[in-house]
N, C-alpha and C positions, 0 to 999 in steps of 0.2 A: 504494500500500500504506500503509492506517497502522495506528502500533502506541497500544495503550491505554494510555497514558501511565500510568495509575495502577494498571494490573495490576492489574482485576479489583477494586479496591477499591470496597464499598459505603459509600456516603457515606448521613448522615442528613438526611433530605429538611428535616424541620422546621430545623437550623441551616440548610442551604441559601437554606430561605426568612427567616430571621429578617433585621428590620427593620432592617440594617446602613449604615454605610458604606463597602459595600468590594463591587466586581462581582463576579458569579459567578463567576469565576477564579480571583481571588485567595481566595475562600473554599472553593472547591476544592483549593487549592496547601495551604492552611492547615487544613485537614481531613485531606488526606490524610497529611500530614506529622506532623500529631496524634497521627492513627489509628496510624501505621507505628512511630511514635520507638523504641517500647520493644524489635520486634523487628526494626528495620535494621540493619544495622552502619552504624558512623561513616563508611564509605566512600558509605555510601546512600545518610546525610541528609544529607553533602557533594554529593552527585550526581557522585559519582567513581568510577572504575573500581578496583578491590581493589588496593592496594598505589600507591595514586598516589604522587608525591613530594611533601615537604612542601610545594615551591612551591606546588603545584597546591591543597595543602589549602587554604593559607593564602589563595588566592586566590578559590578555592569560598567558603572561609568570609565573605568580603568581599561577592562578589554575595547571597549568603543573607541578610545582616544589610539589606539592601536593602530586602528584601522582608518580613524577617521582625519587625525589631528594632520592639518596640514602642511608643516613640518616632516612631517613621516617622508612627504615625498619631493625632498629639497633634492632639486639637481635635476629632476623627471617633467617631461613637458607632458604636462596635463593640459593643454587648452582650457576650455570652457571646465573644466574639473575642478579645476583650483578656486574658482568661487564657491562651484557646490560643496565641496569641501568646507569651505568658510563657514556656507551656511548650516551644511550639516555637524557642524562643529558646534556652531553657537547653538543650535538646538539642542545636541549631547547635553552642554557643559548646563546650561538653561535648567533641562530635567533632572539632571544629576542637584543644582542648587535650590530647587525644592524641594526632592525627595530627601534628602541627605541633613537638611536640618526637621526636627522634631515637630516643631509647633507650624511649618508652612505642610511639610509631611499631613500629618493629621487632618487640616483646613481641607488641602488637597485632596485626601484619599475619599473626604466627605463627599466633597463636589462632584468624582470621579468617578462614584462607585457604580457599577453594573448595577441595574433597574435592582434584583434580586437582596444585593447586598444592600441598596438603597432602601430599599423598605425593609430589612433587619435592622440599620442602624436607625431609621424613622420610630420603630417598635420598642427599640431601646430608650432612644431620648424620650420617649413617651411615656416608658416605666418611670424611669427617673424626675 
């Protein structure tokens, strides 16, 4: 069984092709992640499950900077990549500084929660 890793996401053939240095992979990871930033939640473009703990974020955010950070690829003619990068970065870094401090964490996970968890946390504040 496999699953579509990028759900359905239509990528743009012409950046696919452009004259890079970086495999098809990684311009795929860095497309799709483009594509997504404005409407993922910060659990997404961590690649984390809703409500992870901060460890986890702070540790997500670490492999992402890996891949993402644009420095990684000083020296390498990235075209049009090296902005997405930029922006895929400040996205990373963005999610990582919410998730990663306690009290916007929490705010956040409130706002963010799947319908299901949203009305458990609604049933709690209701107890209390």
């Amino acid at each position: 069984m496999t699953t579509d890793r990028y759900k359905g996401f239509t990528f743009d053939e012409a950046a696919l092709r452009e004259d890079v240095d970086l495999d098809a992979d990684r311009r795929r990871e860095i497309l799709y992640l483009e594509g997504t930033a404005q409407t993922a939640t910060h659990w997404e473009v961590l690649g984390l499950p809703w409500n992870a703990p901060v460890d986890a974020a702070k540790a997500a955010y670490l492999e992402r900077v890996k891949i993402f950070h644009p420095d990684r690829y000083a020296g390498k003619r990235l075209g049009s990549y090296r902005a997405r990068l930029e922006r895929v970065f400040r996205r990373v870094t963005e999610a990582r500084d919410v998730l990663s401090d306690e009290g916007r964490r929490a705010a956040y996970a409130r706002l963010s929660a799947p319908a299901d968890q949203r009305a458990a946390l609604e049933a709690r504040r209701l107890e209390d």
